[in-house]
C-alpha positions as CSV (number, residue, x, y, z in Angstrom):
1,X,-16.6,-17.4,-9.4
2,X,-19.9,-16.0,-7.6
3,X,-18.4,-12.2,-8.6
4,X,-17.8,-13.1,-11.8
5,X,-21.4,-14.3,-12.4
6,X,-22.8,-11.3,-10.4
7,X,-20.6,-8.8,-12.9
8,X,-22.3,-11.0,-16.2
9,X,-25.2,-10.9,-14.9
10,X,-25.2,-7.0,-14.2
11,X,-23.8,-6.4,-17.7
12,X,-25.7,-9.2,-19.7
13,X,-28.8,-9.9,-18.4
14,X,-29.8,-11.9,-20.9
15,X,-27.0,-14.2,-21.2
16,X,-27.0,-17.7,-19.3
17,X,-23.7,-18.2,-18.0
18,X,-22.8,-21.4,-18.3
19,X,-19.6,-22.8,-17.7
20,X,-17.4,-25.8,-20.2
21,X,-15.7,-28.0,-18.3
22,X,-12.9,-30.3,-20.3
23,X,-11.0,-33.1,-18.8
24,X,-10.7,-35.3,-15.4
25,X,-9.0,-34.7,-12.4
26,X,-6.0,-32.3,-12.2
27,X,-6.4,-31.6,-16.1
28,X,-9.6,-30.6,-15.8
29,X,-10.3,-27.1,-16.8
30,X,-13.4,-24.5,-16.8
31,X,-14.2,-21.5,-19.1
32,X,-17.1,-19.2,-19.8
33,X,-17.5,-18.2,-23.8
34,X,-19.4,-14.7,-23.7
35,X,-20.9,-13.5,-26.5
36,X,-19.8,-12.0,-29.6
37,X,-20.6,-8.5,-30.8
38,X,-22.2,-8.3,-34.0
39,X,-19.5,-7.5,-36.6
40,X,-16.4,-8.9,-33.9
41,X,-13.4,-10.8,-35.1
42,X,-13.0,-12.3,-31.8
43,X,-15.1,-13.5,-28.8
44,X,-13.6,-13.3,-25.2
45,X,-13.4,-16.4,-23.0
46,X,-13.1,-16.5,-18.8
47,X,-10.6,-19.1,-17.3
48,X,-12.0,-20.1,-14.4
49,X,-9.4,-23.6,-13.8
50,X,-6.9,-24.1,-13.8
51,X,-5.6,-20.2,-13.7
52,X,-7.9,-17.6,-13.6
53,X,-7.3,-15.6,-17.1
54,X,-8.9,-13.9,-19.9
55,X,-8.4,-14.7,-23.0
56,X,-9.7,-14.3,-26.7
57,X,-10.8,-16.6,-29.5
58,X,-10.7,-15.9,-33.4
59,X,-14.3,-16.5,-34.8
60,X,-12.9,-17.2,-38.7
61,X,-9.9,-18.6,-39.0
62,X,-8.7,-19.7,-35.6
63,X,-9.8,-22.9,-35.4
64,X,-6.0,-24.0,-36.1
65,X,-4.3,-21.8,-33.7
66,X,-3.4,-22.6,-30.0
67,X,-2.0,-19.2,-29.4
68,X,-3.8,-15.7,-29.3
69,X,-4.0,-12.8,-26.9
70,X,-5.1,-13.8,-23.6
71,X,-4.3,-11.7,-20.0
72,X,-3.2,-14.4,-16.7
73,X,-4.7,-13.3,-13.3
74,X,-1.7,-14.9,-11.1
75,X,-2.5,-15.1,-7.1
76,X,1.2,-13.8,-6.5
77,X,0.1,-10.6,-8.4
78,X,-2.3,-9.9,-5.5
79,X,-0.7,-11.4,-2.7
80,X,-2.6,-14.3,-2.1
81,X,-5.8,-11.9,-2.1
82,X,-8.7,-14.0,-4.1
83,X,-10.8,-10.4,-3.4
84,X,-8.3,-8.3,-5.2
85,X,-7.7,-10.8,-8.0
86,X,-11.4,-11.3,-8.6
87,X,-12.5,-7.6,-8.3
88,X,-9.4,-6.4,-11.0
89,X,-10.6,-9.7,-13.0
90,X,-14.0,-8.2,-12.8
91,X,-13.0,-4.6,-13.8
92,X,-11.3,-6.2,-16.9
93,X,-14.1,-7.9,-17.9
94,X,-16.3,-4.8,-17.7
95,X,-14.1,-3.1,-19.6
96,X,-13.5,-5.4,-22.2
97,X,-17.5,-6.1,-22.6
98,X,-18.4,-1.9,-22.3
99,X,-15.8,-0.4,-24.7
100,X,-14.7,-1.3,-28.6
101,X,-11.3,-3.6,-28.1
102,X,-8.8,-4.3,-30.8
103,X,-5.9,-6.9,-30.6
104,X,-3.1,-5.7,-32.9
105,X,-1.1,-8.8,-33.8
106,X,2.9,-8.7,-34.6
107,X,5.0,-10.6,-36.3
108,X,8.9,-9.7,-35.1
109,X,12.4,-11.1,-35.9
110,X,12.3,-13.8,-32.8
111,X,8.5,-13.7,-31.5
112,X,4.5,-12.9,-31.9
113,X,3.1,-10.7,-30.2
114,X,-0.4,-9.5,-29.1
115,X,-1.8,-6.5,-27.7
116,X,-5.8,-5.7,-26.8
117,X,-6.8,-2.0,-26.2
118,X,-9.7,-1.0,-25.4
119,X,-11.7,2.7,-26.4
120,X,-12.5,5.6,-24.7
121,X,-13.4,9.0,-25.1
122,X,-11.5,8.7,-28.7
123,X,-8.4,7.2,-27.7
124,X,-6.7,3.3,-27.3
125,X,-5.6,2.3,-23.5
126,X,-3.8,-0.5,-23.3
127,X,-5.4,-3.6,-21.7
128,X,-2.5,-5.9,-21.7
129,X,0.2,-7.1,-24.1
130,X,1.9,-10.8,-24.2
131,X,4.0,-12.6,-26.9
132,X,5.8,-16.1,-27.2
133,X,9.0,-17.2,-29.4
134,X,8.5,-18.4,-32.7
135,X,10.3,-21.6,-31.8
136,X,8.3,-22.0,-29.1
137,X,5.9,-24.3,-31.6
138,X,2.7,-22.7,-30.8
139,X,0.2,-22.2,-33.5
140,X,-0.7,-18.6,-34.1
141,X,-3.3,-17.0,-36.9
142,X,-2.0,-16.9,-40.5
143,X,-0.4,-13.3,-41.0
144,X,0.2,-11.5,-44.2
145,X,2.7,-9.0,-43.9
146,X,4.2,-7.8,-40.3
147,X,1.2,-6.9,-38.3
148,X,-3.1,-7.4,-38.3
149,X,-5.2,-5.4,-36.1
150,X,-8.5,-7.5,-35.1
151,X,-11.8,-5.2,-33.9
152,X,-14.8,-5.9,-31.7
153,X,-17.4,-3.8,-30.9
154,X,-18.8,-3.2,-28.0
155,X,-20.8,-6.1,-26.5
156,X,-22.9,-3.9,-23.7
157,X,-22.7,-0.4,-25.6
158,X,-23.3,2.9,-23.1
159,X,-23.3,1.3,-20.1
């Protein structure tokens, strides 16, 4: 966690981290809400417990929904490395908080699906992608039609 807190602190200087703890014992779990750009459809919040993840939260409309993009940091990923997890969480973070993102939201035959991209130099790099099983009963955003594409700006622009 002391990374993570050095990389906000370097990139928001302003902002006071401080962390939401929920439940007791082995239920217990600990996120950090960042800001929101001006004009964003979506904030970004850090998992801290129980998994280390990234996700993102709808600022209209989401209040509902239990399901939206989010990106798991696993230990196996990294081999049991908490310095290679941390320093790619890190990098993620910095990218997502430096660069225009947009999460492009799916609808398809079986499953929804979610993508965030971030900007740069003109193009869309993919950030990470995940998607569940419609009968999987989890409660996703209201979709017209077969697809949505959410934008945020930049939260740190030209950094």
């Amino acid at each position: 966690m002391e990374k993570i807190i050095e990389t906000l602190k370097r990139l928001l200087p302003d902002f006071v981290v401080q962390p939401v703890s929920q439940g007791d014992g082995d239920t217990r779990n600990t996120r950090i809400d960042l800001p929101t750009a001006v004009g964003a459809e979506y904030l970004f919040e850090l998992w801290i417990r129980p998994e280390t993840q990234i996700g993102a939260r709808l600022i209209e409309g989401g209040a509902d929904c239990n399901y939206f993009w989010y990106l798991p940091f696993e230990d196996a990923d990294y081999g049991g490395s908490m310095e290679k997890l941390d320093q790619h969480f890190c990098e993620t973070v910095e990218k997502l908080l430096t660069h225009d993102t947009r999460i492009i939201y799916r609808s398809g035959w079986l499953s929804w699906q979610f993508r965030c991209d971030y900007e740069i130099q003109g193009r869309w790099k993919k950030i990470s992608y995940n998607s569940t099983l419609k009968v999987a009963g989890w409660k996703v955003p209201k979709l017209e039609g077969k697809s949505r594409i959410y934008r945020s700006p930049a939260l740190v622009p030209n950094a």
